[in-house]
N, C-alpha and C positions, 0 to 999 in steps of 0.2 A: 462784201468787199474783202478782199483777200489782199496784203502787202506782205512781198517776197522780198528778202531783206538779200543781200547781193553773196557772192559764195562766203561760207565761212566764216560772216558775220553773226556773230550769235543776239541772243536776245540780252543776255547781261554786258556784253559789249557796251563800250561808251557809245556810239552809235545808237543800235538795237537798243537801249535805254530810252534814249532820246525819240524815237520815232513811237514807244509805248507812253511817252510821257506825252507828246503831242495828240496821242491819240485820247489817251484818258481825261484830258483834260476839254473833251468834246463833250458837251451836256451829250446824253442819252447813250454814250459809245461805251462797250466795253471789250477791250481787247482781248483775245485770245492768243496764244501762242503756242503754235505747235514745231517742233524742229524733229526734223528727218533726217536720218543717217544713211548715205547711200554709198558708192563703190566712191572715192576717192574725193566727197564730199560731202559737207554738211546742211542741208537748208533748211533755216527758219522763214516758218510762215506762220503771220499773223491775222489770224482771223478777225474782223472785227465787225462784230453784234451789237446790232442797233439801226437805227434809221441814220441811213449813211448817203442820202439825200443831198445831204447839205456839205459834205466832205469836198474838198477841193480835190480831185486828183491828180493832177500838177503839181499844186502844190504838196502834196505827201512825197509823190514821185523825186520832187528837189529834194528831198530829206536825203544826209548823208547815210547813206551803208542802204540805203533799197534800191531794188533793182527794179520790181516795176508795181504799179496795182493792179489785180483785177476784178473786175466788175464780175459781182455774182448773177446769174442769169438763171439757176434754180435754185428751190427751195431748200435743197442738200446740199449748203456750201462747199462741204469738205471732199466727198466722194463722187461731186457733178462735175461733168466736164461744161467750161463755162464758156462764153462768148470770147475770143481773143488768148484763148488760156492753153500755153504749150508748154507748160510744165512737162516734165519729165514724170513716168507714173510706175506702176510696177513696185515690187520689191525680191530682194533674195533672201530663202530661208535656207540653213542648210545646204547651200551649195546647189537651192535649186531655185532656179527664176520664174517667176508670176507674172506676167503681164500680160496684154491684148494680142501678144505678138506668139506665144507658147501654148503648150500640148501637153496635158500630163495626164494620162490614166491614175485614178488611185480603186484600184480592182481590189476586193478585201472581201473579210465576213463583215455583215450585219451588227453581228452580235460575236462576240469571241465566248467559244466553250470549250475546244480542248488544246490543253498544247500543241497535241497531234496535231489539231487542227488547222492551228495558226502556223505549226511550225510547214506543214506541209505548203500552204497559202505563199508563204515567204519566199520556202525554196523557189515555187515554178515563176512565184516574179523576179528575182533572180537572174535564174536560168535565161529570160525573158528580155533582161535588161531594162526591168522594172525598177524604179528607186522610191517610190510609194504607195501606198497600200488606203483602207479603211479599214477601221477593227474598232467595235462598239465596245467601250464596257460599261456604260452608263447609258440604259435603253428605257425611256416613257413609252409606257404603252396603253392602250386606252382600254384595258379591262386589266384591273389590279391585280388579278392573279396570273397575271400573264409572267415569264420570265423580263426579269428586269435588266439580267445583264450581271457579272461578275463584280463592279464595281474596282476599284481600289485594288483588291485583293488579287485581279488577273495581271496589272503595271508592270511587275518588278519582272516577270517571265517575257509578258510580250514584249517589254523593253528589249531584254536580252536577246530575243531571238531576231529581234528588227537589226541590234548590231550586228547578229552573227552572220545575217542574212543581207546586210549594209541598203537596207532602209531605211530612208532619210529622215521621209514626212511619213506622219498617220494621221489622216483624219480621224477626232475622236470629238463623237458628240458630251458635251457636257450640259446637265440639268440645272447645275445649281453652283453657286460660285465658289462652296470647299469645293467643287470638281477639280476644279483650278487648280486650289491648293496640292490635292493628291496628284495632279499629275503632273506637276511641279518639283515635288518630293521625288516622286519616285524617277522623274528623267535624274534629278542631281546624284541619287544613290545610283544609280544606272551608271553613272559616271558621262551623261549626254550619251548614252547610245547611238541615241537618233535623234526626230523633231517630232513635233506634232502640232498641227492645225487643230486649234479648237471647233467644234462643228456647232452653231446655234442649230436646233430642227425648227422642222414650221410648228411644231406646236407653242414654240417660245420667241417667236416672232416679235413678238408685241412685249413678250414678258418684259418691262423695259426696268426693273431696276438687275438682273441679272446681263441685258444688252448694258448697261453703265457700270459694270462690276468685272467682264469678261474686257471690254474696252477699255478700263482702269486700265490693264497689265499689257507691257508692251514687250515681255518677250516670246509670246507666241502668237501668232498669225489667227488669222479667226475665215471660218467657213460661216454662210449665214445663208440660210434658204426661205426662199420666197413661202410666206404665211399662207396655207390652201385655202383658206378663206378670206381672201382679204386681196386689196387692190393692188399694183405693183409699184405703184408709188406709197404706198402704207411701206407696203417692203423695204421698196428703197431708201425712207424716213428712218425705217428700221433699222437698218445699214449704215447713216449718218449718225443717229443714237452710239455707235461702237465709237465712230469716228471722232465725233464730239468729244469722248474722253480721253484722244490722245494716240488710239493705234489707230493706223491709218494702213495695214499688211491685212486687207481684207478681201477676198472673193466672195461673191453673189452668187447663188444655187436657185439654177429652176428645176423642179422636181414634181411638177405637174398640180392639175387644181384639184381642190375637190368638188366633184359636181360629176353627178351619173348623165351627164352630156357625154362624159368618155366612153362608156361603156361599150365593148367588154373590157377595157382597160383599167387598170384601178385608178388611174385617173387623169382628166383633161389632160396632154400634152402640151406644154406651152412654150414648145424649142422655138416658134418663131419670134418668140421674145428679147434670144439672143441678139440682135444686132439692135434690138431699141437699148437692150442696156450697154451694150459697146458705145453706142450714140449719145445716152443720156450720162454716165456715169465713164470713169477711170478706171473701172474695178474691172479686173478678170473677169471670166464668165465661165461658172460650172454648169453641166446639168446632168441631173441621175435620172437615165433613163429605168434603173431599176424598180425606183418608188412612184414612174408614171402609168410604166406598162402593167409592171405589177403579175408577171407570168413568160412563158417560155414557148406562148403559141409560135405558130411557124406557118410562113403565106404558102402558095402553092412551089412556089420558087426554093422551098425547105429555108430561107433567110428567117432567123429569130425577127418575131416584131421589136425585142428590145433594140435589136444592133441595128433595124429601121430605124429607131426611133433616134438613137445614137448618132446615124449617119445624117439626120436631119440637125440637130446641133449641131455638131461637127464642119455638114458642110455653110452652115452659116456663120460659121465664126467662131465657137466653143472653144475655150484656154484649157477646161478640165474634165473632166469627166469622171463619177461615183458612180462605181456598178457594183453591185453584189456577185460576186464567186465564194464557190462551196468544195472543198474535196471531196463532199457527200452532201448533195442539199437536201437530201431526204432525213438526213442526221440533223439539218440545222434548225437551232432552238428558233432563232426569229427568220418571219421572211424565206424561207426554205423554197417556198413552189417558185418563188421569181428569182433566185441564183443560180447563177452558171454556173457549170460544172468547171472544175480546174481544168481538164482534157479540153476545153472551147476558149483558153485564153490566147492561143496560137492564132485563133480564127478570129476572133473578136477583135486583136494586133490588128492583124492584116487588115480588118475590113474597114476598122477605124481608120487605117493611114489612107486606103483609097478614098476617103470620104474628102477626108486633111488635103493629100493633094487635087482632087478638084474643087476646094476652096482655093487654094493659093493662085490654081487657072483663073477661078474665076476673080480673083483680087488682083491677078497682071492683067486681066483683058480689061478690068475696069480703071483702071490706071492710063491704060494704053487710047482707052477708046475714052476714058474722060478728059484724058488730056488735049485730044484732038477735037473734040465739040465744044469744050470749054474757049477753045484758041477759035472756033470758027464762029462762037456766039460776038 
């Protein structure tokens, strides 16, 4: 059960008081409270954990300063979209907007290694009217002597050059919760250059005291990709674990399964997954065609399988999109053979947007035409 307390009423209010008192004072309930900051208001939502069975919902509903309850209807109270529930969802970081309704490439390296590198990366998104990127400095990799990524020590430049180049967001994966810390420091010495979206990978799916550590902190956004081994509702449990701790600025990443069922792909494609998680959940929906396809083959048609792969997210509904680009992917320390080259970001634009708009066709013609069978049933 979920109790929305009405605009701008807060939780310490005399009100919002009263409706935690009534609620705590329920054998087995224990109240949660979460408040969100959005463009010209504030809402407190109280979650409330426990067998809620027996909760009158009427009577909560009379309580002064709530506006309405809702019945939870899946297991992810925070991040499910529920039976009756037309909350308002989304958020803005940075002056850029998230929600079911948005598009945003964040084309990047892998892995960041030279300035050059990055600095050149930045320019053509840019030039491109690109406003965010990826760039790894904190990379697990599953044979120890593999490059791990610059860490810490690459921030203070790539900060710089994201202002100079007026990139917003970065997605940056983080392994362990000083990640946090470091890339916390070094935006504040940056003077906020830019943003950055925390990235969980699938290796740390499950890790669940770093998902309850990254979820603590609510001033940055968090990216979280579907576990390759594991069910999409393990995933999406995984997802509500952030939630649970209070940030609720979260996007879901499908980035393909692991299982030699994909082959020659590096692995399963799971774009048709996209509109169950539009359906089941609030959250945005990414997906990295890069870490599914895993290479730069090309059909008889000369079309990259990535930007197929692309256009099949995309046309089912996709908010975001993590691709690897390279100035030199033969230069690049991680992931090299499946990066695009910077000269394919022009193409990759354009082929994405024809994807985008015959989604939007086909979102008016299902409107158009559910509207009329809906009225004739």
């Amino acid at each position: 059960m979920i109790v929305v307390l009405k605009n701008d009423v807060a939780a310490e209010s005399t009100e919002g008081r009263s409706v935690i008192e009534y609620l705590t004072a329920r054998p087995g309930i224990t109240p949660k409270v979460h408040a969100i900051t959005g463009t010209g208001r504030t809402l407190t939502e109280i979650y409330v954990v426990g067998d809620t069975s027996a909760l009158d919902q009427p009577e909560i509903e009379a309580l002064p300063g709530v506006e309405k309850v809702v019945r939870v209807s899946r297991p992810y109270a925070v991040i499910g979209r529920h039976i009756g529930d037309t909350r308002g969802h989304g958020f803005t970081y940075n002056g850029i907007q998230f929600d079911q309704a948005s598009l945003h490439l964040f084309a990047g390296l892998c892995a960041v290694d030279t300035r050059d590198h990055v600095e050149q990366m930045m320019r053509a998104l840019r030039e491109h009217g690109q406003h965010c990127t990826r760039m790894g400095a904190y990379k697990p990799r599953t044979n120890p002597y593999s490059f791990q990524g610059h860490g810490a020590s690459c921030l203070p430049w790539v900060f710089e050059l994201a202002g100079k180049y007026e990139i917003r967001v970065i997605a940056m994966e983080v392994t362990h919760d000083s990640h946090v810390d470091e890339i916390m420091q070094a935006l504040e010495h940056s003077g906020h250059a830019t943003g950055v979206m925390l990235q969980i990978g699938t290796r740390n799916t499950q890790n669940f005291e770093l998902l309850k550590a990254v979820g603590r902190q609510r001033e940055l956004p968090i990216l979280i990709k579907r576990g390759f081994g594991i069910t999409l509702d393990e995933s999406l449990n995984a997802a509500e674990y952030l939630a649970s701790e209070g940030n609720h600025n979260i996007v879901f990443c499908l980035r393909g399964m692991k299982t030699n069922l994909g082959d020659p792909h590096r692995n399963f494609v799971d774009f048709s997954h996209v509109p169950v998680i539009r359906r089941l959940t609030h959250l945005p929906v990414c997906i990295d065609p890069s870490h599914s396809v895993g290479g730069r083959s090309r059909d008889p048609a000369d079309i990259l399988d990535v930007m197929h792969a692309t256009a099949q997210g995309v046309i089912a509904g996709a908010n975001m999109v993590l691709v690897d680009f390279h100035p030199h992917p033969e230069q690049a320390l991680v992931d090299g053979p499946q990066a695009l080259h910077i000269d394919e970001l022009p193409w990759f634009l354009e082929d994405m947007q024809i994807a985008r708009d015959a989604f939007e066709k086909r979102r008016k013609l299902s409107q158009r035409i559910g509207a009329t069978t809906s009225a004739a049933r």
